[in-house]
Every structure is written in C-alpha cells, then in structure tokens.
C-alpha positions as CSV (number, residue, x, y, z in Angstrom):
1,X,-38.7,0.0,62.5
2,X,-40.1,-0.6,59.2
3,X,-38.1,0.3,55.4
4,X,-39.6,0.1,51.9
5,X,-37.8,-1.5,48.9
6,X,-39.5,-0.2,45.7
7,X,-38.5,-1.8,43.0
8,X,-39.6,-0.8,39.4
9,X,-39.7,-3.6,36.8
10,X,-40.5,-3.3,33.2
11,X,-44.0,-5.0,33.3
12,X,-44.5,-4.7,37.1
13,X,-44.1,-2.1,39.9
14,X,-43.3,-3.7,43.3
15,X,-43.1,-2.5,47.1
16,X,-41.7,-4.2,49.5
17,X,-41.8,-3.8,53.6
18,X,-39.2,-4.9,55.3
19,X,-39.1,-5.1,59.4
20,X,-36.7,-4.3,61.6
21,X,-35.0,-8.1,61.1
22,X,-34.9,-7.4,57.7
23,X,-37.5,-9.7,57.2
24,X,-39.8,-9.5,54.0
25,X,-43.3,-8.5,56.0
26,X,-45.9,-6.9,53.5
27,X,-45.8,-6.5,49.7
28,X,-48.2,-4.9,47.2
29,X,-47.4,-4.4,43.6
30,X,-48.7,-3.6,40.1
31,X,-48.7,-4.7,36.4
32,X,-47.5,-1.6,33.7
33,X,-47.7,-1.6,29.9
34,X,-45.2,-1.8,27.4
35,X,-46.0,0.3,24.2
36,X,-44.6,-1.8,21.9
37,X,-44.7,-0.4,17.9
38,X,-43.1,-0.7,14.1
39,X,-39.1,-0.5,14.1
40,X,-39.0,-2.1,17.3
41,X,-40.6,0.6,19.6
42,X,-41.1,0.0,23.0
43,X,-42.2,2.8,25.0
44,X,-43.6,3.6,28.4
45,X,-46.3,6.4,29.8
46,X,-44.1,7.8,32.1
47,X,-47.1,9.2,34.5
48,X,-48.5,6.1,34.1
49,X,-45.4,4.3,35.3
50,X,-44.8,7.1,38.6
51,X,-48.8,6.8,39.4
52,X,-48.3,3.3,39.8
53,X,-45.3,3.2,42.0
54,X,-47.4,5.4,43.7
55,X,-50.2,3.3,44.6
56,X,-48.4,0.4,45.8
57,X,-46.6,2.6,47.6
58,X,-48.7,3.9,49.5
59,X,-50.6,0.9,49.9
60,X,-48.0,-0.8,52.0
61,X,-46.9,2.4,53.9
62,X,-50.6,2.8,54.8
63,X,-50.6,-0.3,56.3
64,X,-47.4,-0.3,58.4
65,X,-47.4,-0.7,61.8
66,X,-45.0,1.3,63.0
67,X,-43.3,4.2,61.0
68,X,-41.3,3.6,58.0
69,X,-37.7,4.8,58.7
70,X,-36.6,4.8,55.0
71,X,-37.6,4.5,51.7
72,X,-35.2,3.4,48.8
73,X,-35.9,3.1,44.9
74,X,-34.6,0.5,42.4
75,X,-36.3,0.6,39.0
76,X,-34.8,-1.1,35.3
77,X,-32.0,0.5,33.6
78,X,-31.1,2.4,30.7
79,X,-33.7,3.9,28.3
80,X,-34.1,7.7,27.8
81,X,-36.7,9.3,30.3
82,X,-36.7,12.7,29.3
83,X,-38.2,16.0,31.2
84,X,-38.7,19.4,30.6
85,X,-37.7,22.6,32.6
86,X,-41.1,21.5,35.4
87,X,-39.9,18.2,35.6
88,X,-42.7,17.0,33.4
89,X,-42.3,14.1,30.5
90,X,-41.4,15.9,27.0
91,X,-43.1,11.6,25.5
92,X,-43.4,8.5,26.7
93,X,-39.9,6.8,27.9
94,X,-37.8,4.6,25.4
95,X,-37.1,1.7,27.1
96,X,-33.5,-0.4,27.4
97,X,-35.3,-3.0,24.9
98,X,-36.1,-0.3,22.4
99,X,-34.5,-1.4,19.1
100,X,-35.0,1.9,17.1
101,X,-31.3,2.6,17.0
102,X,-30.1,-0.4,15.8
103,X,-28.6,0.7,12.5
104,X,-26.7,3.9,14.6
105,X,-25.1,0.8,16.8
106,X,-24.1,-1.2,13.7
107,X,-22.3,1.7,12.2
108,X,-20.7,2.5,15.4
109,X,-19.8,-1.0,15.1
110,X,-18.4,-1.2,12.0
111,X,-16.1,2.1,12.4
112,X,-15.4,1.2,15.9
113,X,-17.0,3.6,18.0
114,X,-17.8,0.7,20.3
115,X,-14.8,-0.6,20.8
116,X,-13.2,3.2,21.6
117,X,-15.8,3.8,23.8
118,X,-15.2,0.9,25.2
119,X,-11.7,1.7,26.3
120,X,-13.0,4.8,28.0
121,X,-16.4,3.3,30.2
122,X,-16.2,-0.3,29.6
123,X,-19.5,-0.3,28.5
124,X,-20.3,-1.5,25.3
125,X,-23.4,0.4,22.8
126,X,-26.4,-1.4,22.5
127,X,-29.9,0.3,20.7
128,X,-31.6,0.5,24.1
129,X,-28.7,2.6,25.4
130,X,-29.4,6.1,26.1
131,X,-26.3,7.1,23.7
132,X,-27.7,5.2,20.8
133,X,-31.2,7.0,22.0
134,X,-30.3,10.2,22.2
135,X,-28.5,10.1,19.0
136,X,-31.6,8.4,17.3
137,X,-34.1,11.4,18.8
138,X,-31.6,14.1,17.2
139,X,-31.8,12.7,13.6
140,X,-35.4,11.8,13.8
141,X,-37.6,13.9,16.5
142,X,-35.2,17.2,17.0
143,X,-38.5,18.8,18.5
144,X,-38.9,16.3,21.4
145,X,-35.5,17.0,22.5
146,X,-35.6,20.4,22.4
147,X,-38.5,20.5,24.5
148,X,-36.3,18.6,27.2
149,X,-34.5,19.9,30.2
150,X,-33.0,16.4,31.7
151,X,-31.9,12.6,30.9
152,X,-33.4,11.0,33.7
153,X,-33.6,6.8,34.0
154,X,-36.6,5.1,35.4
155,X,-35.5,5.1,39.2
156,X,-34.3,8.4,39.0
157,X,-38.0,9.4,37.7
158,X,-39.2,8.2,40.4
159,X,-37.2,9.5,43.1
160,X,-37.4,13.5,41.2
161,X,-41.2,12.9,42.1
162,X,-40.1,11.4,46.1
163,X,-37.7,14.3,46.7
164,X,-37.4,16.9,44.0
165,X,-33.7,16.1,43.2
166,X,-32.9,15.7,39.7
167,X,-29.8,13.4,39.3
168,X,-28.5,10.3,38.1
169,X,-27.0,7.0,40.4
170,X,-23.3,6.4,39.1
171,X,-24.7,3.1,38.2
172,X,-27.0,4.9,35.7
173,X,-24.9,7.3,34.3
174,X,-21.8,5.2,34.1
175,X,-23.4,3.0,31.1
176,X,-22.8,4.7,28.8
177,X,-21.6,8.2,29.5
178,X,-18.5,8.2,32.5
179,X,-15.0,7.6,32.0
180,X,-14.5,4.4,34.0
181,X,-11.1,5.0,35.9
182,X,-12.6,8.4,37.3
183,X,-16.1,7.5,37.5
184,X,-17.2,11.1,35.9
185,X,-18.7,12.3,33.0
186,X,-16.6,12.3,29.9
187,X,-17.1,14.5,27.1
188,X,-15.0,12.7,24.1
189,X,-17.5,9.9,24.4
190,X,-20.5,12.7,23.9
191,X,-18.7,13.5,20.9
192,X,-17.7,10.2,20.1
193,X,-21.4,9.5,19.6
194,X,-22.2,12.7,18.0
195,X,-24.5,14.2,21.0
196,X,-22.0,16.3,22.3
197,X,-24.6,19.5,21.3
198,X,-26.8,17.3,24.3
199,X,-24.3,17.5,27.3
200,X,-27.1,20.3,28.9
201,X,-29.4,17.4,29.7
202,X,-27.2,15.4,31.9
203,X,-27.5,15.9,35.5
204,X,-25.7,15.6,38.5
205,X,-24.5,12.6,39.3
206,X,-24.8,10.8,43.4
207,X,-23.5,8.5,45.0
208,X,-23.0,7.3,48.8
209,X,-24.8,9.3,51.3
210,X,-25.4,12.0,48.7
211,X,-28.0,9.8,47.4
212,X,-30.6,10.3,50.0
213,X,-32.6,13.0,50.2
214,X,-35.6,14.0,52.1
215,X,-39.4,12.8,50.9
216,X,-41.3,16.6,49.8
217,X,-43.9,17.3,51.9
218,X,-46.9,17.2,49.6
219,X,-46.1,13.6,48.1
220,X,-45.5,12.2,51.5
221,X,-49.2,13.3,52.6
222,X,-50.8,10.9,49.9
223,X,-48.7,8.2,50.6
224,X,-49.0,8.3,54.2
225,X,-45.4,8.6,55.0
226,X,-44.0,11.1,56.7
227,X,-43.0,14.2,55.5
228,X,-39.1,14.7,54.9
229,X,-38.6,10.8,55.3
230,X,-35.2,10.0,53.9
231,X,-35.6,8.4,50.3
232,X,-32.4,6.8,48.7
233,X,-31.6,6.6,45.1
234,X,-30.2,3.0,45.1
235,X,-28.2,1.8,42.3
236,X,-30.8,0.0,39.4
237,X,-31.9,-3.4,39.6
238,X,-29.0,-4.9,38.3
239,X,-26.5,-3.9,40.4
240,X,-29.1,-3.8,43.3
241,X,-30.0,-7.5,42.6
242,X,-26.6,-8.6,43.3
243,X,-26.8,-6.7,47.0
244,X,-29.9,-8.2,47.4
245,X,-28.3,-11.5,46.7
246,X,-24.9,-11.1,48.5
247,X,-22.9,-10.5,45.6
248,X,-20.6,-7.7,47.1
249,X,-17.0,-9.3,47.3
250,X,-14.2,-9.6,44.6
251,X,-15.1,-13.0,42.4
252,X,-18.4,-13.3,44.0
253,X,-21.3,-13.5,41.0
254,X,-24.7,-13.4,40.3
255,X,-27.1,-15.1,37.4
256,X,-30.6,-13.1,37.2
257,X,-33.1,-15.9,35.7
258,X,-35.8,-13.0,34.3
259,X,-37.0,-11.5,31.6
260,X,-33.4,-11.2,30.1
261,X,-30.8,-13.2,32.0
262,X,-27.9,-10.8,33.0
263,X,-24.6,-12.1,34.4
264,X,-21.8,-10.2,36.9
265,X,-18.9,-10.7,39.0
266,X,-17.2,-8.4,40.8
267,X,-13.7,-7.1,40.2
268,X,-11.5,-4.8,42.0
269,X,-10.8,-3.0,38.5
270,X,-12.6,-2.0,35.5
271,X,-10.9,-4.6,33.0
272,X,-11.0,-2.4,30.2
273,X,-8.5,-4.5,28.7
274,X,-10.9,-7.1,27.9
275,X,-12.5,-8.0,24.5
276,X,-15.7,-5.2,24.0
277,X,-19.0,-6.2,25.4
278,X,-21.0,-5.7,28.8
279,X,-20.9,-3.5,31.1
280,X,-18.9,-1.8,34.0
281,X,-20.8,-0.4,36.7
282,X,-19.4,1.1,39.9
283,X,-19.7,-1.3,42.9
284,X,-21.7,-0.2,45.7
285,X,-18.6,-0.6,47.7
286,X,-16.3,2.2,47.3
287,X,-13.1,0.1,45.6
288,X,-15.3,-2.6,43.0
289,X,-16.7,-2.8,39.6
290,X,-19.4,-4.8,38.7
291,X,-18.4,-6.3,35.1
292,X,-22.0,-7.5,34.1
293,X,-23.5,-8.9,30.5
294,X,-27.0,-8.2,30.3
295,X,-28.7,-10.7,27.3
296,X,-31.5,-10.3,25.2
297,X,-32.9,-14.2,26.4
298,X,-34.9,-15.5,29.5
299,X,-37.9,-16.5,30.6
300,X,-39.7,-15.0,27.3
301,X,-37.9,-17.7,25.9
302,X,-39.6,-20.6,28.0
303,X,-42.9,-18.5,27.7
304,X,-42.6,-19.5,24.0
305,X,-41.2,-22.8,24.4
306,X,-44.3,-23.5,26.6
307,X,-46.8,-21.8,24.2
308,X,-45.4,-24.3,21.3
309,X,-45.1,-27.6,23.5
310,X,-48.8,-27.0,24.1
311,X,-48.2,-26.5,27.9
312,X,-49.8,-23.7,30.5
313,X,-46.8,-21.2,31.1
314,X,-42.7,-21.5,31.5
315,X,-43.2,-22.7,34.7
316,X,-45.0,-25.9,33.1
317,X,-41.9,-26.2,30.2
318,X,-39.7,-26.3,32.8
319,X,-41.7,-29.2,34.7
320,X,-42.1,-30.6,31.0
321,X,-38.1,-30.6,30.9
322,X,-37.9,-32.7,34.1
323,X,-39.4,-35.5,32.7
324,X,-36.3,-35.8,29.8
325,X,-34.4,-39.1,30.7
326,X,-31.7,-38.7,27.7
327,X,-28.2,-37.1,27.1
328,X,-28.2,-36.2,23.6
329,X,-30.5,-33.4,23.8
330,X,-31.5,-30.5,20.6
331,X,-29.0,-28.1,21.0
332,X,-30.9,-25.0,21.4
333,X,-29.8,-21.6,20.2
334,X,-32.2,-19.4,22.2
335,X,-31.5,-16.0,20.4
336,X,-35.3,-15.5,20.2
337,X,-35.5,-11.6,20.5
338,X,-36.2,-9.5,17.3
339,X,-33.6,-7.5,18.3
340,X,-31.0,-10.4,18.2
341,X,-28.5,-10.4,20.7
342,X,-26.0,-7.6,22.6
343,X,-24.2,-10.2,25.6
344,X,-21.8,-11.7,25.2
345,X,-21.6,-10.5,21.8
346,X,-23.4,-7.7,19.8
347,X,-25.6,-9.0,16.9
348,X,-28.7,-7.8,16.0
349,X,-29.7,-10.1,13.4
350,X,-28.7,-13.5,14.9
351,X,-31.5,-15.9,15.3
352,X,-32.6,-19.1,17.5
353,X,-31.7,-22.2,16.0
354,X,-32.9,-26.1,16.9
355,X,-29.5,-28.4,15.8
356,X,-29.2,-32.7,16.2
357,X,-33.6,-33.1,16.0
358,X,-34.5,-36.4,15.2
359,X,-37.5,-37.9,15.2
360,X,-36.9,-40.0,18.5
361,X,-36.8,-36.7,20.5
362,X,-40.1,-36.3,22.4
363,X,-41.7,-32.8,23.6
364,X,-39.9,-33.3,27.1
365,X,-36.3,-33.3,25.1
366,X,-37.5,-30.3,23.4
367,X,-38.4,-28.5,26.1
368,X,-34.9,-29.7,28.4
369,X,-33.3,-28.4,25.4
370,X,-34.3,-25.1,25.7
371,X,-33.6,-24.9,29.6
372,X,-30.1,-26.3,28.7
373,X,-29.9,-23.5,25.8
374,X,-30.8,-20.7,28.1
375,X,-28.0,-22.6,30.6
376,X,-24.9,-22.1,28.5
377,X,-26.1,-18.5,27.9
378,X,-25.1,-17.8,31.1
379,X,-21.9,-19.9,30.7
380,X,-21.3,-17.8,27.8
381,X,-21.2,-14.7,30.1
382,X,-19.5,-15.7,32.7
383,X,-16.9,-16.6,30.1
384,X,-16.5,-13.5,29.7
385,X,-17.3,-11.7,32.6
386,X,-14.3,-14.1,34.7
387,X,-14.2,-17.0,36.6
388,X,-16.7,-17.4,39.6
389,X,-15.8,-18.6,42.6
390,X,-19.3,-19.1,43.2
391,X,-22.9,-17.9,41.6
392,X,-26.1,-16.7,43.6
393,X,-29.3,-17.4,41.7
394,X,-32.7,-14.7,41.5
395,X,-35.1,-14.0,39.2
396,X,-38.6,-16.0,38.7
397,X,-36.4,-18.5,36.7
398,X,-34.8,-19.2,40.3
399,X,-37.3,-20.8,41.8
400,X,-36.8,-23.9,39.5
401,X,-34.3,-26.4,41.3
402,X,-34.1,-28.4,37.8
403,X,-32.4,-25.2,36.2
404,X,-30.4,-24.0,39.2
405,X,-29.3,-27.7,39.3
406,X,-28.3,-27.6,35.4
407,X,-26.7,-23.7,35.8
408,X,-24.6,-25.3,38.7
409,X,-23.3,-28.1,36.6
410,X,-22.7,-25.9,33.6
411,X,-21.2,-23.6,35.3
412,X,-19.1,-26.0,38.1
413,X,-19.3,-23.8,41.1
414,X,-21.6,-24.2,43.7
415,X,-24.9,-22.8,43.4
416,X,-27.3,-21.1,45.9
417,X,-30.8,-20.0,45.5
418,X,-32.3,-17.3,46.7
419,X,-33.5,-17.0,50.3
420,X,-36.3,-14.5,49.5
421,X,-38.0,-13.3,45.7
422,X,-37.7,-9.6,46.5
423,X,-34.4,-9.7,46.0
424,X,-33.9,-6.4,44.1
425,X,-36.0,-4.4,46.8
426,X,-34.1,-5.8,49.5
427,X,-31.0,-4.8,48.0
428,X,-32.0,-1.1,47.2
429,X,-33.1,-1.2,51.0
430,X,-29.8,-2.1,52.3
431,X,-27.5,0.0,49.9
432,X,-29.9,2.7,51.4
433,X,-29.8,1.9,54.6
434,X,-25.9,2.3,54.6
435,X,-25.9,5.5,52.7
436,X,-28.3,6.6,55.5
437,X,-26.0,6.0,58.5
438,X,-27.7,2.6,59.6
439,X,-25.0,-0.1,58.8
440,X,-21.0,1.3,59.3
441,X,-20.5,-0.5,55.6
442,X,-22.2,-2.1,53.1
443,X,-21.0,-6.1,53.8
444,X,-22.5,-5.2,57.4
445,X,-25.6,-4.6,56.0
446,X,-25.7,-7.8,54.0
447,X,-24.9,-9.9,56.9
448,X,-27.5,-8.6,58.8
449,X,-29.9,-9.3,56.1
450,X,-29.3,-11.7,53.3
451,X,-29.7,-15.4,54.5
452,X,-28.4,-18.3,52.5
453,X,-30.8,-20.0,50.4
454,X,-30.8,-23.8,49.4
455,X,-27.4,-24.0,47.7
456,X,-26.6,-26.5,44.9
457,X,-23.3,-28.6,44.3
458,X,-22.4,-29.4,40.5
459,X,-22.3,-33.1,39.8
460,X,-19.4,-34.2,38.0
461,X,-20.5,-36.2,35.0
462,X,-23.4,-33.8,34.2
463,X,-20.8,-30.9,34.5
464,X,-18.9,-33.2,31.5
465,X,-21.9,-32.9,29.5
466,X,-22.2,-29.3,29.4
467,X,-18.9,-28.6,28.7
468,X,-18.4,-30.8,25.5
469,X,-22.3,-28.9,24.7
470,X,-20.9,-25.6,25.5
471,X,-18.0,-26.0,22.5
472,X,-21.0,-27.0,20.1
473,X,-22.7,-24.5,21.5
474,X,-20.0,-21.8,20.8
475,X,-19.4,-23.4,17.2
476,X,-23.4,-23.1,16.4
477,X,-23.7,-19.4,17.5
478,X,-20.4,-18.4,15.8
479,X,-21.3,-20.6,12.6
480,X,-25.1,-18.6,12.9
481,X,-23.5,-15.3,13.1
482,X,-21.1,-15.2,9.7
C-alpha cells in the first residue's frame, strides 16, 4: 500500500510517498513564484501553482510500486483564491503575506472590530486574511469580484481540480469567518467587516469523513492514479504540521522553524477569553482547538542575517552563531517584515532593532543574536498561546541542534526534533487516512506513524539567561511599538 502527502508551500510544491509503514519512500517537488508588487502585493498564478502540484504529482504516483490507496492535500493558508461559475481563476491569488489591506486592519483596529470579532472566532484580522481581502477587492477592484463564483484557499484549489468539490476545510474557513463555539459560518462577522453583500462566495464547509472525495476520472489519467481514488481535503499546513509532528493532545505544542515561525498548543476550548491575537482552529480531533500565533519572522530573517555577515545562506549564520563563546549577546529585535508584525501582537509598522552593540562584539555574537532574537519570538507566543508541557520542532530551521537546543532552554520544556522533514505531508496523510476509514481515530494514526525524533532537555543556567533576556526583550518590543 502506498499514500501521497501533497503538500503546497508558498515558494515550493511538494509530494510525498509514503509506504505501507508509513515510512517516507519517494519525493518529488517544485519551486513556484511569488508576484510580489507596490503596496505590498504578493500574488500567485493560480494555474501556475495547480500545474505544478500536478507534475510532481504525478511524478511520484508514476513511479509507485504498487497502487496508491489515497491521496491527501495540505497547501498554505489564508489568502483569497477566487473562481468563477467554471471553476476557473477570476486573477492571480492574494496570498496570506499580502499587505494591501493593512490600513482596513488598522481601522478595524482602532474601532475595535478585532477585538469583537475576536470574541466570536477567536481569530484575530490580519491584511493577509481573506476578510481584510475581500473587503480590500470591494473598494478597489469591484469588477474582479463580480466575476467570482467562490472563496476557495490554496488546498482547497487544488483539491476542486482532484475531485470537483468546491468547499472549504473547517480549518480554512474558521480564520476568519465561523463562530468558534459552533464551528459554523457566522454572518454578524460578514457584516462586521462590511462584506456581508459577499456571503454568496463562501462554500460548503467539510470536515471528518466528508472531506474525501473521489479523484475525477480525467485528472487521474494524467497523473497515473487511478480513477475515483479517494483524495482528502486535510486541514492546511499549519494545523497539519502539528499531526505530522504528534501534536494532537490537550497542552501538547508545536514550534514551526520556516519561513514565518508559527506557534500552537492544543486546548480543549476556544479561550476566547483571552487577550486578541492568533488564531483558533478546530482540532483534527473532534473535542480540541488549536490556539496558534502565526508571526511575520523566520528563516528570512537568518537569510538576511547571513547575506550581511558575509556568509553563504541561513544555514551558514546559524553555524556562524555556534562559534559565540559570550553571554551578553545584541539583543535582537527581529521584526524584519515590511509588513511589521501580526503574533503575538498586531503592528504593522514595528521594526527590527540591534540594542547593547559594542565594539567587542564579533560577527559570531551578531549572528547568535539573531538566532536568540528569533528564539524569544517563539517564547513570546507561547506566552500567549499557554503553557507547554512540551514542544515538537519542524520546519528547515529544525534541523539546527544549536537553535532547538536554545528554543529548549528559552522555553524550559523538553524539546524534540523532528523524526522526518515532510512533516506537513505526513500529517495531511494521516488526518486522511482516518477520515478514510484506515485508523479507528486520529492518535491511532499517529502512533502508527510519527516516531520520536532526537529530543532536547533545557539546561538550567542557559534557561536563566533567556528569561532575564526575555523581560528586555518584552521592554524593547513594547518601548519600539509606542
């Protein structure tokens, strides 16, 4: 028995083969473009995005040994990918770093639409948000949206052109458009962001078994699959990540080291009583929340650390980083992205900041500085996401023992790595898999599958260190923000 984890990334398109131990066994995947533009534009060719999770697709299916029993689909979240009445694009897809909306999100900010909408899906607004979207395409491209049929998100792209189904995850359409405690769509929070004229594009929403359907005869013939192959909507990447990882009981949490590092832990209630920021996602357990803070920092952050140390690629700063033999570091404030920051906190025009250089601080400090900047990031989500009782690690950032090591100490609970790098595919796999009848429940799936990686224990007197950094860290980022 063979199944297929495709997971969609932002830059890259990846499948994944897995055998009938669960075992990674064959991979292929594919670089896509970002469109990036003036007022912070960032845009994908939607055919250009489905062709490629097409090819590598069918690249791995073709070469399977045996048949492939199940397909499931994982892609990035948020954004607005919008089709007409034949399912095809109405423009290219606005992507969940799209910053075109950011003046919509600070008024809602200021006359607290966020924090009422808050109270309602425990999902806080951001500009790459598809209710800050929506509402941006209605003052300033009416035409494109009246040209549109359906919201879809990347996954769920995708899977329309797999199985013909129009619809949405829970996971998708939860952030931002489902009241929370009832996990449906809820209309005062179309009006509360003025798009309540756009209720017509939101689909159907699935979840459980309902989110398999079977692969349409015509697609399956230039993939090489078999015709009416059952293909899963899985939940996106970040709530497929933490499957992937093991996250799937109350307290447990997980720390994705990527692009942007995003935080969860899982609860067995929404906490809408909390301060407004994050998200809340529907478990993929009937029963749990995953209350997650997605940043705007990660390893972009270490890509330009790296280009102005002089050294090849993040991988190198971090090596760089290793070679620091002193305590009082620069305290880094890693807010890097033109777009500012939206987790823990909402604030679109704060910027990094170096504090305590001095001239006896050499490249190395510099560059441990940043690793330790981008580590109380992630203590400053879990902060506010609750109390782990311990963290799993993924994310290209994970394979760095020197980070996970630091993350471990910051954080004070042990740490483990992952076992495997396709972590998100392996997770839409096995939420799948479950929907599909082949595991009773979800935690039997992950036993079956998810092996522990090397696991890291915080040592004491570095874990003192980051916490007296942490409350300078807190101080620098408040006194940056007023």
């Amino acid at each position: 028995m063979s199944t297929i984890g495709l997971d969609v990334g932002t830059s890259r398109v990846k499948a994944v083969r897995f055998d009938s131990s669960w075992h990674a066994a064959d991979s292929e995947s594919e670089t896509t473009s970002v469109v990036r533009g003036e007022g912070g534009r960032s845009e994908q060719d939607m055919g250009g995005v489905w062709a490629a999770a097409a090819r590598v697709l069918g690249a791995v299916a073709r070469r399977s040994p045996d048949e492939v029993e199940l397909l499931a689909v994982t892609a990035q979240g948020d954004g607005c990918w919008l089709i007409d009445s034949h399912g095809d694009p109405v423009g290219p897809a606005l992507l969940w770093n799209d910053n075109r909306a950011a003046s919509i999100v600070e008024t809602w900010q200021c006359d607290g639409t966020l924090d009422t909408a808050f109270r309602i899906s425990g999902n806080h607004g951001a500009p790459g948000v598809a209710s800050a979207q929506l509402r941006w395409l209605q003052a300033n491209d009416p035409a494109l949206l009246d040209g549109a049929s359906t919201l879809l998100s990347c996954g769920s792209w995708i899977y329309a052109n797999l199985t013909g189904r129009r619809v949405l995850d829970q996971t998708e359409a939860a952030n931002p458009f489902f009241a929370a405690t009832v996990e449906t769509y809820d209309d005062g929070l179309l009006g509360l962001f003025g798009i309540e004229g756009l209720r017509r594009l939101l689909p159907p929403t699935v979840s459980g078994a309902d989110r398999v359907a079977p692969l349409i005869a015509d697609v399956a013939g230039s993939l090489g699959l078999r015709a009416g192959t059952p293909v899963a909507l899985a939940p996106y990447d970040v709530p497929a990540t933490a499957v992937g990882t093991g996250v799937t009981e109350v307290g447990n949490a997980f720390a994705v080291l990527g692009t942007t590092l995003c935080v969860g832990v899982v609860a067995d209630n929404p906490q809408l009583s909390r301060p407004p920021n994050g998200m809340t996602l529907p478990g993929a357990s009937p029963g749990r929340w995953l209350i997650a803070y997605a940043t705007l920092v990660g390893t972009e952050v270490l890509e330009w650390a790296a280009r102005m140390l002089g050294v090849a690629d993040a991988e190198s700063c971090v090596a760089l980083a290793a070679t620091s033999v002193r305590d009082d570091l620069p305290l880094v404030l890693p807010y890097l992205s033109p777009a500012g920051e939206r987790s823990p906190f909402l604030d679109a025009d704060v910027r990094g900041a170096v504090l305590g250089l001095n001239l006896s601080h050499t490249r190395a400090d510099m560059a441990r500085g940043v690793v330790d900047g981008l580590t109380l990031a992630v203590v400053d989500c879990l902060h506010a996401a609750g109390t782990p009782q311990s963290l799993a690690l993924s994310g290209g950032g994970a394979r760095s023992a020197l980070w996970c090591q630091a993350i471990c100490d910051a954080v004070g609970v042990p740490v483990v790595r992952p076992d495997v790098l396709e972590v998100g595919a392996r997770g839409a796999v096995l939420v799948g898999a479950t929907d599909a009848g082949m595991f009773p429940a979800l935690q039997d799936a992950v036993s079956a599958a998810v092996r522990p990686g090397p696991l890291h224990e915080p040592d004491a007197a570095r874990a003192a260190l980051f916490t007296e950094r942490y409350v300078r860290f807190v101080a620098a980022r408040s006194a940056a923000r007023s």
